[in-house]
C-alpha positions in Angstrom: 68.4 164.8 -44.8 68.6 166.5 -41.4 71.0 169.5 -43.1 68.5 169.7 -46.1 71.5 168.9 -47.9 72.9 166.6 -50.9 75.3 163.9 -49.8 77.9 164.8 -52.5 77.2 168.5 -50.8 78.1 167.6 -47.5 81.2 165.2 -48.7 82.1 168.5 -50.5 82.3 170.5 -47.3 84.2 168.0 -45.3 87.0 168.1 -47.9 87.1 171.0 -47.6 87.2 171.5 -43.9 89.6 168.7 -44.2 91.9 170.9 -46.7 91.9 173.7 -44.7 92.8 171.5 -41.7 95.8 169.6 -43.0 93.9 166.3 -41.4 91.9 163.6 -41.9 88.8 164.4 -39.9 87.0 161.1 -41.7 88.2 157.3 -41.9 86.9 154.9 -44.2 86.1 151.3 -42.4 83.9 149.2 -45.8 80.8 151.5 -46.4 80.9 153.6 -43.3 83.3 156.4 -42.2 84.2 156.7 -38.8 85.8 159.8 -36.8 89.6 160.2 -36.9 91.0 160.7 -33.1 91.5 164.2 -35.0 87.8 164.1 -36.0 86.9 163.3 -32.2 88.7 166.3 -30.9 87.0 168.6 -33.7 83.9 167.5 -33.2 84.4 168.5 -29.7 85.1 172.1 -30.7 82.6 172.5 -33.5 80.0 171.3 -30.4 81.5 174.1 -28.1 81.9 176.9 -30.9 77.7 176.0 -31.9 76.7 176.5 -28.1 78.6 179.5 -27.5 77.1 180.9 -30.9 73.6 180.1 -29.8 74.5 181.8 -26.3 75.7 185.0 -27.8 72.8 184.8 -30.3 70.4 184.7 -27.1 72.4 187.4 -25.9 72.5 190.1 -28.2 68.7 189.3 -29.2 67.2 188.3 -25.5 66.3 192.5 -25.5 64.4 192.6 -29.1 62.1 189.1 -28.7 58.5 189.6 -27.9 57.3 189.2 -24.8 54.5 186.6 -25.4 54.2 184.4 -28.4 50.2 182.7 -28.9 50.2 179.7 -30.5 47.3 177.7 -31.6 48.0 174.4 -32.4 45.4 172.1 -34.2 44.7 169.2 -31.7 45.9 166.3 -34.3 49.4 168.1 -34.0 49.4 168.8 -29.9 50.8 165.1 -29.1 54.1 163.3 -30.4 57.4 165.5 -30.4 55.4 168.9 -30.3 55.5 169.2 -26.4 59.2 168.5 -26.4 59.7 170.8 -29.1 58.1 173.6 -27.1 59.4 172.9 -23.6 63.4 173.1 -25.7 61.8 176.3 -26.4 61.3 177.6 -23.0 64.3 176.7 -22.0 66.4 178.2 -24.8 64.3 181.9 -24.5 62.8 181.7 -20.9 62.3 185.2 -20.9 59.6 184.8 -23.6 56.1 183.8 -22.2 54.5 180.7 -24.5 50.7 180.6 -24.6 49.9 177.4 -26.2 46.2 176.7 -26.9 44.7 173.6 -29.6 41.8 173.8 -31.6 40.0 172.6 -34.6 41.9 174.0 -38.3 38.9 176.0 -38.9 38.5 177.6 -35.2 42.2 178.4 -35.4 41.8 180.0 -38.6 39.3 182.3 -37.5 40.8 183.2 -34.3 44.3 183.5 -36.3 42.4 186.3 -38.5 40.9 187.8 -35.3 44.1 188.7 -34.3 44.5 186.4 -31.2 47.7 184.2 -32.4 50.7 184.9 -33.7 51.1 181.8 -35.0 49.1 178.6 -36.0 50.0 175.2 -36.6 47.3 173.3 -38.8 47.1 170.7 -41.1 45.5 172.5 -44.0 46.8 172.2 -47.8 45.9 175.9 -48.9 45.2 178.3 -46.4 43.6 181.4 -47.7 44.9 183.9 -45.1 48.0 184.3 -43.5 52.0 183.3 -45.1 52.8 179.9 -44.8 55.8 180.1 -43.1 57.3 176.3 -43.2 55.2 173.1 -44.6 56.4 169.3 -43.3 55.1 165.9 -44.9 53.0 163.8 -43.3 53.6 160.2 -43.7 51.1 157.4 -42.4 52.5 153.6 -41.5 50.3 150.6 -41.7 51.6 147.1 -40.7 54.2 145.6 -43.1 52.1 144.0 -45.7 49.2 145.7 -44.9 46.9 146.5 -48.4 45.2 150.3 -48.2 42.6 151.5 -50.4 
């Protein structure tokens, strides 16, 4: 779920990593597969060759990102793992100034239009202006047993 990908996808690509390896990377124990010494020691690579891509991503792009990025962010979505979310931001492009500001949908909208964000975060269905540029689920949780009408 985390990759967006099928299981049988991602099985797919560790035989294949496997294959091009010449190693077991995965061990079966009952139901759950566990990391090989081998598996250990890649994993310990693959973590090293992501970071150093990210870094040389930063890089090479730290010269071509804006400046200032506005956000308006509708106040049912400021709380939970949003503020986390923005301060890994900062620290991954600390050269980019983050102006965070919450509002109602509708005040966001408008101000969106207006020209003063680059971005919004609201919880409408269909906006009428602007791209949609990602869309998450909301889910609601009630007590186990719980009947909502």
């Amino acid at each position: 779920q985390h990759l967006y990908k099928t299981q049988s996808t991602v099985s797919q690509q560790i035989r294949k990593l496997e294959t091009e390896l010449d190693t077991n990377l995965f061990a079966t124990s009952g139901r759950r597969r566990l990391l090989t010494p081998a598996g250990e020691q890649f994993l310990g690579y693959a973590k090293r060759w992501l970071a150093l891509q990210d870094e040389a991503l930063f890089a090479l792009a730290k010269n071509s990102l804006a400046a200032e990025i506005r956000l308006g962010v509708s106040h049912s979505l400021s709380e939970g793992v949003l503020p986390e979310l923005l301060a890994q931001f900062s620290r991954a492009y600390p050269h980019v100034n983050l102006v965070v500001e919450t509002g109602y949908g509708n005040e966001l909208i408008q101000r969106y239009d207006s020209g003063d964000y680059d971005l919004i975060l609201t919880l409408e269905r269909e906006p009428l202006a602007g791209k949609v540029i990602g869309t998450a689920a909301m889910v609601w949780i009630g007590r186990a047993g719980s009947e909502w009408s």
